[in-house]
KOLLO-160930 format. One line per field, with one value per residue: residue in three letters; x, y negated, z negated of N, C-alpha, C in turn. Coordinates in steps of 0.1 Angstrom, whole numbers. Example, Ala and Ser with C-alpha at 12.3 -4.5 7.8 and 13.67 -1.06 7.14 Angstrom:
REM KOLLO-160930
rest: ALA; SER
n.x: 132; 128
n.y: 57; 22
n.z: -78; -71
ca.x: 123; 137
ca.y: 45; 11
ca.z: -78; -71
c.x: 132; 129
c.y: 33; 0
c.z: -78; -79
//
This chain:
REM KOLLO-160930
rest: UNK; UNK; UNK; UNK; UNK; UNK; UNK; UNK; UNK; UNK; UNK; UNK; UNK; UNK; UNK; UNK; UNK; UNK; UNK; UNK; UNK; UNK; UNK; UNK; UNK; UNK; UNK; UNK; UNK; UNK; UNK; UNK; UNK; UNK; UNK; UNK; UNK; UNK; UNK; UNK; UNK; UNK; UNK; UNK; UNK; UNK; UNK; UNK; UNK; UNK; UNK; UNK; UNK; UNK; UNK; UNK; UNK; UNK; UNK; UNK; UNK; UNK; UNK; UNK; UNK; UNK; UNK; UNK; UNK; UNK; UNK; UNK; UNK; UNK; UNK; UNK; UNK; UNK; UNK; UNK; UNK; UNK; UNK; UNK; UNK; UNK; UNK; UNK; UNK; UNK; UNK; UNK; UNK; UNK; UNK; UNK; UNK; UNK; UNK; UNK; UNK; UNK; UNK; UNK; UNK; UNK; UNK; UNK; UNK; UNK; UNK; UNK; UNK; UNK; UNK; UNK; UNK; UNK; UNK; UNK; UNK; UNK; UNK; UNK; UNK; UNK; UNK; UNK; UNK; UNK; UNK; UNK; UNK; UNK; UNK; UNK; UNK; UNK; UNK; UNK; UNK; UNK; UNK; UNK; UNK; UNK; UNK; UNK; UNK; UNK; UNK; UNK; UNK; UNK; UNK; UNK; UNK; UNK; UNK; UNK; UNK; UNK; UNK; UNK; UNK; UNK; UNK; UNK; UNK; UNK; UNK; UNK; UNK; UNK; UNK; UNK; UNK; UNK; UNK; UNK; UNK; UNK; UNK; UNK; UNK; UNK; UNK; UNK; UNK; UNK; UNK; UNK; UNK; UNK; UNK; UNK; UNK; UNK; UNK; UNK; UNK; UNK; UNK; UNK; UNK; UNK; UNK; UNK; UNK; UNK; UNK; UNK; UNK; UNK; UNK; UNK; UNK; UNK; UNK; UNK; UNK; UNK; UNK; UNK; UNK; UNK; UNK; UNK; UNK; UNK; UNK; UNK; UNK; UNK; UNK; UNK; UNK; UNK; UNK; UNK; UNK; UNK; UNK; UNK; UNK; UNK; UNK; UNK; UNK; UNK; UNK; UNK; UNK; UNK; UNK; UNK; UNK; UNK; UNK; UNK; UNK; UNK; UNK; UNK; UNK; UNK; UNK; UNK; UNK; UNK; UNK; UNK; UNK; UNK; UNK; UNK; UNK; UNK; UNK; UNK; UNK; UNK; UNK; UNK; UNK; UNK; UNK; UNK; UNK; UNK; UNK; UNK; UNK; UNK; UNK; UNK; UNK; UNK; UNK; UNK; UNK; UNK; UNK; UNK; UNK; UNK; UNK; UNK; UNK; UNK; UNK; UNK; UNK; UNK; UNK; UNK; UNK; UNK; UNK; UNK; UNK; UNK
n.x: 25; 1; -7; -15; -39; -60; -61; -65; -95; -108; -105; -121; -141; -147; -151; -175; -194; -194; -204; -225; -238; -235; -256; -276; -282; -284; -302; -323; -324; -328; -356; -370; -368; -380; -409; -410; -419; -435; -456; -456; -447; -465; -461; -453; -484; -487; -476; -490; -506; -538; -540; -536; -553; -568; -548; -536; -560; -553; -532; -537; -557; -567; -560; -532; -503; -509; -498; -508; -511; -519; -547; -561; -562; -550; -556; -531; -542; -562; -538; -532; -547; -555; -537; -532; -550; -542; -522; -532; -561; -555; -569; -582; -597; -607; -629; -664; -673; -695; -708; -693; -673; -645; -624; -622; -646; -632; -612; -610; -618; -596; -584; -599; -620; -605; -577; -548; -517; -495; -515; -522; -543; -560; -595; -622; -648; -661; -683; -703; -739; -741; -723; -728; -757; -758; -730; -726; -752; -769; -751; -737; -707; -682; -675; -695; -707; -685; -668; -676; -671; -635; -616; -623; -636; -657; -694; -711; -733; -760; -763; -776; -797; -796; -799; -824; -847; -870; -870; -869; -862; -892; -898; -901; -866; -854; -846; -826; -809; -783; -784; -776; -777; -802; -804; -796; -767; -768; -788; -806; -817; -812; -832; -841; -833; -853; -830; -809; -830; -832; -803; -804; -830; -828; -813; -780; -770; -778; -767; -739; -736; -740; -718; -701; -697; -684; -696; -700; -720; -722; -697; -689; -711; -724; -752; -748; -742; -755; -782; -784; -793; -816; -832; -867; -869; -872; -890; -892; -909; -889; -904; -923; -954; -954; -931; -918; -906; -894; -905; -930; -951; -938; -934; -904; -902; -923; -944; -931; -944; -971; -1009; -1031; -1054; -1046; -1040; -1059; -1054; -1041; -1054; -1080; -1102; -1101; -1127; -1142; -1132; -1133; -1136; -1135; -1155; -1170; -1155; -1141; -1158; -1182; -1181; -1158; -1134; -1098; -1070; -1044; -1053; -1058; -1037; -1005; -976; -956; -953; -978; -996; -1025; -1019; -1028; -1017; -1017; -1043; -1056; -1052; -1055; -1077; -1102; -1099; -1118; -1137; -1151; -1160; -1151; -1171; -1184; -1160; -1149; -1172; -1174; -1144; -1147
n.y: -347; -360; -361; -334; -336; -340; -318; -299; -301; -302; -272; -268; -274; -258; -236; -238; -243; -215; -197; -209; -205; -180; -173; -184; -165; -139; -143; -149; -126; -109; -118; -113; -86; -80; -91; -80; -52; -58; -64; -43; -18; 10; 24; 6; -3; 20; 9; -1; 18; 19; 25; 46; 74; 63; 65; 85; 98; 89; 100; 125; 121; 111; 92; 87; 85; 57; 24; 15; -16; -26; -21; -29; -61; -89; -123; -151; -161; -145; -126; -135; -141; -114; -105; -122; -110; -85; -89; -102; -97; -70; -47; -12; 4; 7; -22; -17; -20; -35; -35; -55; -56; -47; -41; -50; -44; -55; -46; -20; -13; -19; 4; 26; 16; 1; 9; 14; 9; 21; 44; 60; 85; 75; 87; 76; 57; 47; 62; 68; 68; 60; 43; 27; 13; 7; -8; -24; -37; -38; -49; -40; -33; -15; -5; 1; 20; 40; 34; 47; 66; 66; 67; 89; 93; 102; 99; 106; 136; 131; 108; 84; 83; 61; 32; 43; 43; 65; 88; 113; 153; 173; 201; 231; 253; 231; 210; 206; 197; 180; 147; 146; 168; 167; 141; 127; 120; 120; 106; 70; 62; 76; 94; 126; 151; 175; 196; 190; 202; 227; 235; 245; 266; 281; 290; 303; 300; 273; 258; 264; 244; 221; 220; 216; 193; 175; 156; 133; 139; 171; 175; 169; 173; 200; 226; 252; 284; 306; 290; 284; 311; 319; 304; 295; 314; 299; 303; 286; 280; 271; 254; 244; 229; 206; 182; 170; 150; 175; 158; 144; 159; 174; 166; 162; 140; 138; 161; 190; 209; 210; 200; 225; 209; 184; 183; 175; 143; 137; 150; 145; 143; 172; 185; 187; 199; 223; 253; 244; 233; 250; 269; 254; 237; 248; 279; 273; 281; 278; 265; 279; 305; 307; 297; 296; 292; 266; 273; 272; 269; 285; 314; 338; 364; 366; 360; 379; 402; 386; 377; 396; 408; 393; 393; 417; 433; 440; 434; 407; 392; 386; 370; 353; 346; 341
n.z: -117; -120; -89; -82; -94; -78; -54; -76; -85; -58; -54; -73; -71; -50; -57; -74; -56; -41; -63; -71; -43; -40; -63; -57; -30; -44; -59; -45; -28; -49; -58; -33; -32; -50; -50; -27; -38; -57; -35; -19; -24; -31; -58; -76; -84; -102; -123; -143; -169; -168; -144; -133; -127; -106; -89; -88; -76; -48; -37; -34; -13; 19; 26; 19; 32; 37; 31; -4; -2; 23; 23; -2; -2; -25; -28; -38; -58; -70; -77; -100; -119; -122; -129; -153; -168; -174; -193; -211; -221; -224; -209; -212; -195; -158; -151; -142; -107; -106; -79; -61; -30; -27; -7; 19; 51; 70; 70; 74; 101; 116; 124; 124; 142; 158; 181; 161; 157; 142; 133; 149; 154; 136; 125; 144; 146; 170; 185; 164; 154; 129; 119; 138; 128; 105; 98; 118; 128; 106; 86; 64; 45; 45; 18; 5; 11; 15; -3; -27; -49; -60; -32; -23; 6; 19; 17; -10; -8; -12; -13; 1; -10; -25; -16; -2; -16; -29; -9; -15; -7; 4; 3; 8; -1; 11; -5; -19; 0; 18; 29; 57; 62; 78; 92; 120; 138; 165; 176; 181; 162; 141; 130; 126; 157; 174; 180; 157; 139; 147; 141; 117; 120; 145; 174; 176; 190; 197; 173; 180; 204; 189; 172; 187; 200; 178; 157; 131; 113; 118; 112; 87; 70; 66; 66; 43; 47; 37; 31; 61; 71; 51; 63; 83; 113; 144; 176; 200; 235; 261; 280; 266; 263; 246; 238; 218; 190; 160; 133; 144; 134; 110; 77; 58; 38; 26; 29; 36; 53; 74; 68; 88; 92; 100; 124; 142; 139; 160; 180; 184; 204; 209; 201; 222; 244; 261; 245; 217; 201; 190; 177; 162; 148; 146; 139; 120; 123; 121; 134; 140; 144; 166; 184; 183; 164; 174; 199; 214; 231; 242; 259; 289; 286; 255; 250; 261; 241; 217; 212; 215; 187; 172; 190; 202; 217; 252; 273; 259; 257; 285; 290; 276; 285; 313
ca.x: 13; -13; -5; -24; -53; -72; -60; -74; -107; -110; -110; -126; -159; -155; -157; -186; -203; -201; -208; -241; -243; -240; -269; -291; -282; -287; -312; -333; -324; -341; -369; -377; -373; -395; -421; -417; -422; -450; -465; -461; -448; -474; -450; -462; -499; -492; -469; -504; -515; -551; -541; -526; -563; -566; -531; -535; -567; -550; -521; -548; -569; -564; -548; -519; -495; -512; -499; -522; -515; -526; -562; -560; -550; -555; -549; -521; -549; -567; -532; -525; -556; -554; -520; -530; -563; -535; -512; -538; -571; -550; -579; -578; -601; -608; -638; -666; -669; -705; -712; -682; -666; -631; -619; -632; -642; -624; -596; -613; -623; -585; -578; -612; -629; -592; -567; -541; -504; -488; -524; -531; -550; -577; -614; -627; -665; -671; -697; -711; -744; -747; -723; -736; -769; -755; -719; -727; -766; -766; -740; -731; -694; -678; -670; -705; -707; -673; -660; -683; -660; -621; -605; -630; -638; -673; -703; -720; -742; -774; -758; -785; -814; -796; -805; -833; -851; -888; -869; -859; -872; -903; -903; -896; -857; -848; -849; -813; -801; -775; -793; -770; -779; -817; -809; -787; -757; -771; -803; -801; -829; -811; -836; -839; -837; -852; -816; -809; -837; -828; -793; -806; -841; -828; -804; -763; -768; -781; -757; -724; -732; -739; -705; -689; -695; -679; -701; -696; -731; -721; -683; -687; -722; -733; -759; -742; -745; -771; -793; -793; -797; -830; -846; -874; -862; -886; -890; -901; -904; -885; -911; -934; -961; -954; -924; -918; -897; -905; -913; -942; -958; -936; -928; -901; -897; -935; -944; -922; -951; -984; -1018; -1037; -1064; -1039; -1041; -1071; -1048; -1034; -1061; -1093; -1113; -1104; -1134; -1152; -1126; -1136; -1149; -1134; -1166; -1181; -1149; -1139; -1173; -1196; -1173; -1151; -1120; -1082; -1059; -1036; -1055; -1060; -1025; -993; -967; -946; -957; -993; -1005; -1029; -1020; -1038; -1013; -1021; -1057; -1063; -1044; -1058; -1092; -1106; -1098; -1130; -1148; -1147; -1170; -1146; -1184; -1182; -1144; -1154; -1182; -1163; -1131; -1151
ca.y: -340; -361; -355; -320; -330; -341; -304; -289; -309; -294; -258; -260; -276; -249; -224; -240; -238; -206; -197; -213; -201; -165; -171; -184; -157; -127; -146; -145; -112; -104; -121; -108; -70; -78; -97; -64; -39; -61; -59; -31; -5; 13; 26; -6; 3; 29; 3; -1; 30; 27; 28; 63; 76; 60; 64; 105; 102; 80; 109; 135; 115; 110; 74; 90; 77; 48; 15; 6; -32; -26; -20; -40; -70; -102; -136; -152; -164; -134; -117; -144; -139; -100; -107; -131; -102; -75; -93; -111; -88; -53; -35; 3; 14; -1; -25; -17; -37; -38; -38; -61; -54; -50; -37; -58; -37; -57; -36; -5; -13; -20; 19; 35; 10; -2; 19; 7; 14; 28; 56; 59; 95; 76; 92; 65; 53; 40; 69; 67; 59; 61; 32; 10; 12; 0; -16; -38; -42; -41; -54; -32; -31; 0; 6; 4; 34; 47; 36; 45; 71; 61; 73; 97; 87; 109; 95; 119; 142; 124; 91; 73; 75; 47; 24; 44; 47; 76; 95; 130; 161; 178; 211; 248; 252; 217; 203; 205; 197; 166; 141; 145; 182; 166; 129; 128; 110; 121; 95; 54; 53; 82; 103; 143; 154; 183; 202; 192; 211; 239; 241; 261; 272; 281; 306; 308; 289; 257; 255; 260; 234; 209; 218; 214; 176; 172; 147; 132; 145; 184; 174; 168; 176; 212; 231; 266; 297; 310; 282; 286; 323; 321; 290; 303; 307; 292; 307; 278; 281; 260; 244; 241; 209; 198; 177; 154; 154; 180; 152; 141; 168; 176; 149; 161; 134; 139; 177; 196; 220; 204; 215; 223; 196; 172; 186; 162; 133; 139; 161; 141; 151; 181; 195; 180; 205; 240; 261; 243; 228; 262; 278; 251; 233; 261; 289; 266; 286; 271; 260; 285; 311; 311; 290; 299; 284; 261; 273; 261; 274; 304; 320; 350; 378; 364; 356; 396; 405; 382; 374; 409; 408; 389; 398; 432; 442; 435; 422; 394; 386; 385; 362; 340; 339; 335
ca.z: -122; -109; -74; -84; -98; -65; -56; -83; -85; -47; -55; -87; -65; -35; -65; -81; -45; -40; -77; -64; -34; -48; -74; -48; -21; -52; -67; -32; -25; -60; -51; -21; -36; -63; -46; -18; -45; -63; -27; -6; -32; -42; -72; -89; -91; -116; -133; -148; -169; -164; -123; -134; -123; -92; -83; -85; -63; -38; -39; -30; -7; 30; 32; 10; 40; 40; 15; -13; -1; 37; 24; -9; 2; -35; -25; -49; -72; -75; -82; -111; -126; -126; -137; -169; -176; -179; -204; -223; -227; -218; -205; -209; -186; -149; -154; -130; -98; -100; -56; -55; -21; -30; 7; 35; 61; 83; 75; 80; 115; 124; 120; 126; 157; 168; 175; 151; 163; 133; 129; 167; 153; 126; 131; 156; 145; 183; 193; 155; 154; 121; 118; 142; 127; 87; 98; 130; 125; 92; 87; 55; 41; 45; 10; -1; 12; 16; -16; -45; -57; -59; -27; -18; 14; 27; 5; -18; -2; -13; -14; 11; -14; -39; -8; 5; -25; -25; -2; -21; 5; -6; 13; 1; 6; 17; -15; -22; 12; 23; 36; 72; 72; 88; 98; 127; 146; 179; 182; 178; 148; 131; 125; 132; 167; 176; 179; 146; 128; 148; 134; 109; 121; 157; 175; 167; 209; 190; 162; 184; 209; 188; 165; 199; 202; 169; 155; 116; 101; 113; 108; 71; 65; 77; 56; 40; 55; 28; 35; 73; 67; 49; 71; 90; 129; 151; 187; 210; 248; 265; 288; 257; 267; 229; 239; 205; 178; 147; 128; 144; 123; 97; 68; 49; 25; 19; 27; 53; 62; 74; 72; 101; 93; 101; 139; 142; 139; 174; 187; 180; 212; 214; 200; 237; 257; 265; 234; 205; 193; 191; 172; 151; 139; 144; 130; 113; 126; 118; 148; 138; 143; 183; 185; 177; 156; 183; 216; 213; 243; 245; 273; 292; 280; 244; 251; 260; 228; 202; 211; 213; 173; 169; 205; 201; 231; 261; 278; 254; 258; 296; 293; 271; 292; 326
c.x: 0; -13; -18; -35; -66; -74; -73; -92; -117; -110; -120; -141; -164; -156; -169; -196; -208; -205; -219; -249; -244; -251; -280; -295; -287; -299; -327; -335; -330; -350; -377; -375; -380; -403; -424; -421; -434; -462; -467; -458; -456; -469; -457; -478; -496; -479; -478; -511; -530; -552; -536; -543; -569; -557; -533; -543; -564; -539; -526; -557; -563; -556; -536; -507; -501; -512; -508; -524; -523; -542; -566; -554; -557; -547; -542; -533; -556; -553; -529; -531; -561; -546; -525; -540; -554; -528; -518; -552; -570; -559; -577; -586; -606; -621; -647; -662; -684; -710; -703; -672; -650; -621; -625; -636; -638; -608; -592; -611; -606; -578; -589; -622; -616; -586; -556; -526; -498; -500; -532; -545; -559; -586; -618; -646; -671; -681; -705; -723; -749; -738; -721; -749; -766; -743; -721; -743; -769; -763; -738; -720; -692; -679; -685; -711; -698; -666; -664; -679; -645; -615; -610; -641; -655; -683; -712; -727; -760; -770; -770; -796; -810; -798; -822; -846; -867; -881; -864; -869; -882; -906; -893; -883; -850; -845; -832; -801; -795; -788; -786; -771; -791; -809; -792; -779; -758; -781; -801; -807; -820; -815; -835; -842; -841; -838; -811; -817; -832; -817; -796; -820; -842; -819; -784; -765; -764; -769; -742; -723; -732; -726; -699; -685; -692; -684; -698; -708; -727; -710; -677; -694; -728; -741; -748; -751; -755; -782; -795; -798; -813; -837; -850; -867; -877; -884; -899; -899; -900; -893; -926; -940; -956; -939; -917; -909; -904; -908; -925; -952; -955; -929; -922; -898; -914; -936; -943; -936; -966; -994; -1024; -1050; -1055; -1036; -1050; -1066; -1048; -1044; -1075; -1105; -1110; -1117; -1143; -1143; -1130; -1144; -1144; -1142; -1173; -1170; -1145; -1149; -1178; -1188; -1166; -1137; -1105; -1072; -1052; -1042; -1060; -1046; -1016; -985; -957; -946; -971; -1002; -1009; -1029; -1025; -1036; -1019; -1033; -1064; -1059; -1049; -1074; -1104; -1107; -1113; -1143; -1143; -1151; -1161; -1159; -1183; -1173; -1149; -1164; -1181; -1153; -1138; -1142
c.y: -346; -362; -341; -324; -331; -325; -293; -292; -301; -283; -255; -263; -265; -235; -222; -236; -229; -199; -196; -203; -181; -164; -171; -171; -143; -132; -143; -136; -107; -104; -115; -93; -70; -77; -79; -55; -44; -60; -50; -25; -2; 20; 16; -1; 11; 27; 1; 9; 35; 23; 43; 74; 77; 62; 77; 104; 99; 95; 119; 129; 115; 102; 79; 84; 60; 38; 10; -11; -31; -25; -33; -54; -80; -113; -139; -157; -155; -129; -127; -139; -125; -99; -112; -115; -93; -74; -99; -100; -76; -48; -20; 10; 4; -8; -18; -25; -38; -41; -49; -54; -56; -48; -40; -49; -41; -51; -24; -3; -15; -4; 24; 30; 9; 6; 12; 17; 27; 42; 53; 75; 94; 80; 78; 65; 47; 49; 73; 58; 50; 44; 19; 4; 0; -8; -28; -42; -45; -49; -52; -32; -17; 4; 3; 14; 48; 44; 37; 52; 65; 70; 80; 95; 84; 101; 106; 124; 134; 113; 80; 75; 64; 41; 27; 51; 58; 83; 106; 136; 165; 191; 227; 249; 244; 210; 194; 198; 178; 159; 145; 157; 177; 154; 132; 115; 112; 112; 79; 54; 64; 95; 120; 146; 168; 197; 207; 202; 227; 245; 252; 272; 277; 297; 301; 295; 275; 252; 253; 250; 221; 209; 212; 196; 167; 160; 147; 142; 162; 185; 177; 176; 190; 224; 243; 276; 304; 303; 280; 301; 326; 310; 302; 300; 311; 297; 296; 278; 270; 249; 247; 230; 203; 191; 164; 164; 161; 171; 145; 150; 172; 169; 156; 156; 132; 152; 179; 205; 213; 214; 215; 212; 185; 174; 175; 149; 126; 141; 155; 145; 161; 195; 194; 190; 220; 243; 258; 242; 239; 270; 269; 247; 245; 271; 286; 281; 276; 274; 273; 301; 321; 306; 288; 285; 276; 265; 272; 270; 288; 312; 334; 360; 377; 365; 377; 406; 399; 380; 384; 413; 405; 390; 410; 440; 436; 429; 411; 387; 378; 367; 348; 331; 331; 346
c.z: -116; -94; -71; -87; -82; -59; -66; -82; -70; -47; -62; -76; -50; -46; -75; -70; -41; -52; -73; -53; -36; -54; -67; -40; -33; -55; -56; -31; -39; -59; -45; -25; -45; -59; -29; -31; -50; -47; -16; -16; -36; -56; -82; -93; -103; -126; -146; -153; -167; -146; -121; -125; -110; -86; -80; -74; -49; -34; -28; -17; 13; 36; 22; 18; 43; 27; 11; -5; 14; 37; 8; -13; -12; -26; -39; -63; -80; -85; -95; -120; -133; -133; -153; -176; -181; -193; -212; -227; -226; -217; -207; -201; -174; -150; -140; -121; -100; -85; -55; -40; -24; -20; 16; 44; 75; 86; 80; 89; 124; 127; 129; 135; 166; 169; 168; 155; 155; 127; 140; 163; 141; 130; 134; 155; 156; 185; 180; 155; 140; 113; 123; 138; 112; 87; 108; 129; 113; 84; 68; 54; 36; 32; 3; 2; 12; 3; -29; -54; -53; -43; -21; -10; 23; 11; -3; -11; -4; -20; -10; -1; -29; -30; -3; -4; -22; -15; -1; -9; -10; 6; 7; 4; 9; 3; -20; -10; 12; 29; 52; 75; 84; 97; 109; 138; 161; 187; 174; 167; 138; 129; 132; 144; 166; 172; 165; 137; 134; 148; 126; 111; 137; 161; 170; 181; 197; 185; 172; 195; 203; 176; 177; 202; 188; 162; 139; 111; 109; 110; 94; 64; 68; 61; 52; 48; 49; 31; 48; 71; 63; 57; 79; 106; 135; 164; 197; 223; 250; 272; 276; 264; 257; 231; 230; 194; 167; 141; 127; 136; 110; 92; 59; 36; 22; 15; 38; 62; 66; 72; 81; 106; 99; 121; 149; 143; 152; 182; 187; 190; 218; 212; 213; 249; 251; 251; 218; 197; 189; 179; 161; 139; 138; 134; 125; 107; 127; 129; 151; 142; 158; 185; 176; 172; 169; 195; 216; 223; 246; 261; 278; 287; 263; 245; 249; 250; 218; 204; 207; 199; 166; 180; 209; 215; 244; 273; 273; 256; 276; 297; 289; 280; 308; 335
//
């Protein structure tokens, strides 16, 4: 009989071994499916009923192929500490963040500046100017503008005046408008090119070349068809002299329409050329009234057509013109 026990003694410990070696190998492979599901599943998020909210918009939203953890990445201390808040003060609704950055935009930029292998077809912000001006100069974090609703990626239509505060429009019509119907992704500063205003105050021309260069502000942003409909359309020749952006005259976030006193600004000696001094001082006649709305210049066909209105005697018109 004892011959056997050294025998037995030797199985019993290669069956304690693997015993072990099972617990460890299962016990690992548990592990490592938990610790995956606690971090790439997004399943877990709406382990959490008040993620049930976010979870739907995420569903709905654009990054829906894209895992919650690849953009919300916690370090293990953060996740502990989320962890203890869940099981000890059960929250029921998500606190704010108050301007907490909760998504770097360094993660953004691996999708949407880089091309990123696995979403070679993200919308590409390299020829945006809008965010090289607030992301690289700036140096703004995307989701302070991209994430002030859950998931919902474009920013409110009149999002820019919580930074850009005094700057609602003030002009008949406009009042209601996006801010990216005016301010544009075609110029470094931003603001309204020409082109732009004449999306809606121009011809059908205007509007379809500048859809054609697929830019974000008419991408996202494009007034409705009611509201180009009633904008006034402006007829400006193309070789006008007046070569400047509408805004040098008209201030929508003050008053879109100026008044012709304000000609003076620009124009200061022009009462010293030809016969203004005589028509504006002396007769205290209004700009508008020899010079048209955006082509400025009175020219001869005009001149023999409007002047005659008040120089009735073609002698006088004459003696006037020279």
């Amino acid at each position: 009989m004892k011959l056997g026990l050294p025998s037995f003694r030797f199985k019993g410990r290669i069956l304690i071994l693997l015993f072990l070696l099972l617990l460890l190998v299962g016990g690992g492979l548990t592990g490592y499916r938990v610790y995956d599901y606690i971090s790439n599943n997004p399943a877990f998020c709406k382990t959490c009923h008040i993620m049930d909210k976010a979870f739907a918009s995420w569903k709905k939203s654009i990054h829906v192929n894209i895992n919650c953890h690849s953009c919300h990445q916690l370090s293990i201390r953060d996740g502990m500490r989320l962890g203890y808040s869940l099981v000890v003060n059960r929250p029921k609704i998500i606190p704010p963040r108050h301007g907490r950055v909760i998504v770097p935009g360094k993660f953004c930029v691996r999708c949407h500046f880089e091309v990123h292998k696995d979403y070679p077809k993200a919308a590409s912000i390299k020829v945006s100017q809008f965010h090289a001006k607030h992301g690289f100069e700036e140096k703004i974090e995307c989701s302070k503008c991209h994430g002030y609703v859950a998931h919902q990626f474009l920013p409110e239509e009149r999002f820019c005046i919580i930074c850009h505060k005094e700057k609602e429009v003030h002009g008949v019509g406009m009042e209601g408008l996006a801010c990216l119907n005016c301010h544009s992704d075609r110029t470094k500063d931003l603001r309204p090119e020409r082109e732009k205003c004449l999306f809606c105050h121009g011809s059908d021309e205007v509007r379809d070349t500048i859809l054609k260069e697929k830019r974000l502000d008419v991408k996202y942003f494009q007034p409705s068809a009611d509201t180009i409909k009633k904008a006034t359309k402006i007829e400006e020749p193309l070789d006008t002299r007046h070569q400047f952006y509408c805004y040098a005259c008209h201030k929508p976030h003050e008053k879109a329409r100026p008044d012709w006193s304000e000609c003076m600004a620009c124009h200061g000696d022009i009462l010293d050329t030809g016969r203004h001094k005589f028509h504006v001082k002396d007769m205290n006649i209004e700009c508008q009234t020899c010079h048209k709305l955006h082509s400025w210049v009175v020219t001869q066909a005009q001149a023999e057509k409007e002047c005659v209105k008040c120089h009735k005697s073609a002698e006088i018109y004459k003696k006037w013109t020279g």
